[in-house]
N, C-alpha and C positions, 0 to 999 in steps of 0.2 A: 818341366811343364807336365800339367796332367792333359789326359783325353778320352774324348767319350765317344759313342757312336751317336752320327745323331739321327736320332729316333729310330727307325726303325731301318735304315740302309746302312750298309755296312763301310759308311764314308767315316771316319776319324779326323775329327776338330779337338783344337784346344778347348780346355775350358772357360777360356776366354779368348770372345772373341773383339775381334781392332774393330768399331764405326771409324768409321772416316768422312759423315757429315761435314766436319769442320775444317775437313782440305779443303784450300780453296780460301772460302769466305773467314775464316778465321786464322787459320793456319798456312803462312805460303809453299808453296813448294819446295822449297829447301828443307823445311822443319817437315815438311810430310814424309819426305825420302829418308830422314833422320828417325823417324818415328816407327817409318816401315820399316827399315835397316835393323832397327831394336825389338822388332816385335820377331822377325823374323831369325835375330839372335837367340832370343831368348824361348822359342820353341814356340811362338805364337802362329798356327798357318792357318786361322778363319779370320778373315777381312771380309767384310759388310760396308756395300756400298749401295746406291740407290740413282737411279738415270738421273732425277730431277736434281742431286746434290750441285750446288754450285747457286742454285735458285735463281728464280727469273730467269735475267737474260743471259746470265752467266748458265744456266742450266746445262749439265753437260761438265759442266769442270774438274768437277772430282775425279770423274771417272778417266778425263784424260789425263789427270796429275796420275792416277794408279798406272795408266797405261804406259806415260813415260819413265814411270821407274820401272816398272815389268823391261821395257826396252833396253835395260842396262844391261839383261842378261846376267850371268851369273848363277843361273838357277831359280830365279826368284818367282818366273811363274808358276814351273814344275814344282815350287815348295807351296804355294797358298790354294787353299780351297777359297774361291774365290765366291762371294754372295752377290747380286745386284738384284735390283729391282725394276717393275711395271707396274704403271696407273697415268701418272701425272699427265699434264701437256705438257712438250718439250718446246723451249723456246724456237728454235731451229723451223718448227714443223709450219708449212703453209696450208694446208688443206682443209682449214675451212672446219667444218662439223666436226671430220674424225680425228681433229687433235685434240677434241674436250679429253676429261679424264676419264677413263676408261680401260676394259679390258675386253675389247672386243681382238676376234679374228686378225682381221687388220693389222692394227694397235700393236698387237704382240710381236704379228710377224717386224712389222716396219722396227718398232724401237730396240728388240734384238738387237735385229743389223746395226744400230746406230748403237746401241751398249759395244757390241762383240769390235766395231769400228775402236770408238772411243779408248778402250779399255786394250785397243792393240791386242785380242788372241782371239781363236777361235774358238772357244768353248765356254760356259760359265757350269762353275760344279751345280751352283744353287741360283734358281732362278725362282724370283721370289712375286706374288701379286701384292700389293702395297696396299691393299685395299679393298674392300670389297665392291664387285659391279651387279647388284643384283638385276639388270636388265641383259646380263647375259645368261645363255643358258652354260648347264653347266657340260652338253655335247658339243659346243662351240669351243668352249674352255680348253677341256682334254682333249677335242681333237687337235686345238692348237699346239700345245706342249706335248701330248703326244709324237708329233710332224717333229718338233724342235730337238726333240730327245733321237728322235731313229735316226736324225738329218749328224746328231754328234753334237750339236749344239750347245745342250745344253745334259746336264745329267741325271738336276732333282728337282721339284718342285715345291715351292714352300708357300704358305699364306703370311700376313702380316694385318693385323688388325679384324681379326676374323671372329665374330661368337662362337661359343662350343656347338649349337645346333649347325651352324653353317659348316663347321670343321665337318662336323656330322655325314653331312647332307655329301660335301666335297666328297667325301672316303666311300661311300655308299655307292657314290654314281662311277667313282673310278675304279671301285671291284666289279663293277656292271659290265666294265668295259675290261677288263683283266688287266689291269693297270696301275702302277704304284702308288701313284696319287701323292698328296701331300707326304712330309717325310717332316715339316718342321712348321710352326707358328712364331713368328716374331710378335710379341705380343708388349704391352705395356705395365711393368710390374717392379716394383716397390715398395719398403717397407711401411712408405707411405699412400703406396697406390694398389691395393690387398684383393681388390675386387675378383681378380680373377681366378683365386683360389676357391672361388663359386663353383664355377661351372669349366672353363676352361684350362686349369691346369689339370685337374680331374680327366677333362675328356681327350685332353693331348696323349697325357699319362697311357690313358687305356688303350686307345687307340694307335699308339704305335711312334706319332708326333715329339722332336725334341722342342720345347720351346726355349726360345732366342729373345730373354728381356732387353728392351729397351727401354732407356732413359731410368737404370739400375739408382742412380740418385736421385730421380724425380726432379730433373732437370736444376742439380744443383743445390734442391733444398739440405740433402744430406750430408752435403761436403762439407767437409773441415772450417771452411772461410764463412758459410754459411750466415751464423749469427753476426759478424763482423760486416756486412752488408747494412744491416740494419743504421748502422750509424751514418747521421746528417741526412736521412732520407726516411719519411715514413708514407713516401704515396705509390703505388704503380708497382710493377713484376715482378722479381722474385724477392723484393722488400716489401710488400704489401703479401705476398704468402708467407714470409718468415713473420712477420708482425703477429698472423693470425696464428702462428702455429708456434709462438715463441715460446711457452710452455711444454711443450712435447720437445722440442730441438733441443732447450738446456738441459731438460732430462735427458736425451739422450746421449748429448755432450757429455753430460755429469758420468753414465753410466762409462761411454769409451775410456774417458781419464781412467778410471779405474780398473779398466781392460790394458791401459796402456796402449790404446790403439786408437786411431785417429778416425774422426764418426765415416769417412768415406770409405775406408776401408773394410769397417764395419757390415756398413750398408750392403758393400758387394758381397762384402763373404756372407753374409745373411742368405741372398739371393740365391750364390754360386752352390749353398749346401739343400736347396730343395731337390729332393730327388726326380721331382718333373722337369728341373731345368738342367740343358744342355750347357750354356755358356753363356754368362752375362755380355753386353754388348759395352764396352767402353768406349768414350770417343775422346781421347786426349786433343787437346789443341797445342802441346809444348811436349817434348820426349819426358822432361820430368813429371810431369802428368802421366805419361804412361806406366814410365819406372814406379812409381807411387801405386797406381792399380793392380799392378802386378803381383802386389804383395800380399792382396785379398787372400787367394788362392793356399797361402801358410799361417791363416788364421782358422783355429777351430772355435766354434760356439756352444759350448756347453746346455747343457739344460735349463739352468738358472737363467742365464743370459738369456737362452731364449725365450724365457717366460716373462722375465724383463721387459725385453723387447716389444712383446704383446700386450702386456700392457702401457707402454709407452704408443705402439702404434697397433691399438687393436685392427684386428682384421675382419670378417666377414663369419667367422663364428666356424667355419669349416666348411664341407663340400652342401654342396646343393643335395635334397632340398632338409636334411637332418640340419642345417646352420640355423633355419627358420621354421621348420616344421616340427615333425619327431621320426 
């Protein structure tokens, strides 16, 4: 396994890192403990998880499925750099106004407790906002994680869904205050989803930030099985995005054949070879889904390819504001 520091603290993740979204609602508990058991074989110790994973009512499930395989001991919690997250409403919660979604004071302290509960330990490496809450300030913010970090809590700080001005603004107020601040951006990026190579891989880059893609296949379009959806079905989700995009996919398809590599694999190692990105975020719902992602990481992409690539799924022309301007 390789690893990297991410961003700018001197914590060490695999290059890939485990989602675990899909414990729970997709994936039962027996195949999740299978899946952790292999990730954490196979030198994988960044797991990304999120309070609200289980959704709705179930909200809360993931994190207890992680927490009772953590309970087996064996070393398993002392091995993972563990990620969660803050924003959502938690089903659980009765109090009226301050369960909206949000990242107030409050908020933070309360679902902590109920992550650090859940999740069975007492500390999270990476404690992440899901979201951004622009009706808080950002003295509210850092003094909250501030408190969580002295308290042991918690160790880092990360955004997830954030603009580069906001990333910005984050970094600026937590040197105000002599403070770490952000250390990662979990952001949304793909070879079909380029946008962010504007402004925000650019300003993670400079700023100190590892960023943490998520949905690396663009929720499946990139995968292997992909085009094969398409059949007996032309209306609705991810058969009405492959319809529109079925030119680009069978090029792409066409180009992996001849890479001898399979388009999911592809797609990741694309990702995993940006030098702004820390770890692509995978989220297998079966261990042979996992064993399969894994295999990104011993694929190289040449030059060709990658110019291939760009034209199969042009991107945004380069960094801001040289991609549109001069």
């Amino acid at each position: 396994m390789q690893y990297s520091y991410l961003g700018k603290s001197g914590l060490k993740v695999s290059r890939i890192c485990l989602g675990t979204m899909n414990f729970g609602p997709a994936t039962d508990e027996k195949e999740a403990f299978r899946i952790m058991d292999a990730a954490l074989d196979a030198g994988v110790n960044f797991f990304d998880t999120a309070n609200i994973y289980g959704w709705g009512e179930n909200s809360g499930l993931t994190e207890e499925i992680i927490g009772r395989w953590f309970n087996q001991g064996g070393g398993r919690r002392e091995k993972v750099v563990l990620a969660t997250k803050v924003y959502g409403s938690m089903h659980d919660d009765t109090d009226g106004p301050n369960n909206e979604a949000g990242l107030s004071a409050y908020k933070i302290r309360r679902h902590l407790e109920g992550s650090l509960r859940r999740l069975q330990t007492d500390h999270i490496e990476l404690y992440q906002m899901h979201h951004v809450d622009p009706s808080i300030s950002w003295d509210e913010l850092w003094g909250s994680f501030e408190n969580a970090v002295h308290q042991g809590k918690i160790g880092y700080v990360g955004s997830s869904n954030f603009a580069a001005w906001q990333i910005a603004i984050a970094q600026s107020e937590a040197k105000n205050r002599h403070f770490l601040g952000l250390v990662s951006e979990q952001h949304k990026y793909s070879l079909n989803c380029r946008l962010p190579e504007l402004e925000v891989l650019p300003a993670a880059k400079e700023l100190g930030l590892g960023v943490i893609p998520w949905s690396p296949l663009d929720g499946g379009l990139l995968g292997r099985n992909a085009l094969q959806k398409l059949e007996g079905t032309r209306s609705g989700g991810i058969a009405g995005r492959i319809e529109q995009q079925q030119t680009q996919l069978e090029d792409f398809a066409a180009l992996c054949r001849d890479l001898g590599e399979p388009q999911d694999t592809v797609a990741l190692a694309w990702v995993a070879a940006n030098p702004a990105v820390t770890a692509p975020i995978i989220g297998p719902r079966t261990l042979e889904q996992f064993e399969t992602a894994l295999k990104c990481l011993e694929v190289t992409l040449d030059e060709a390819v990658l110019k291939r690539l760009d034209e199969i799924f042009p991107g945004p022309g380069g960094h801001a504001p040289n991609a549109y301007a001069w």
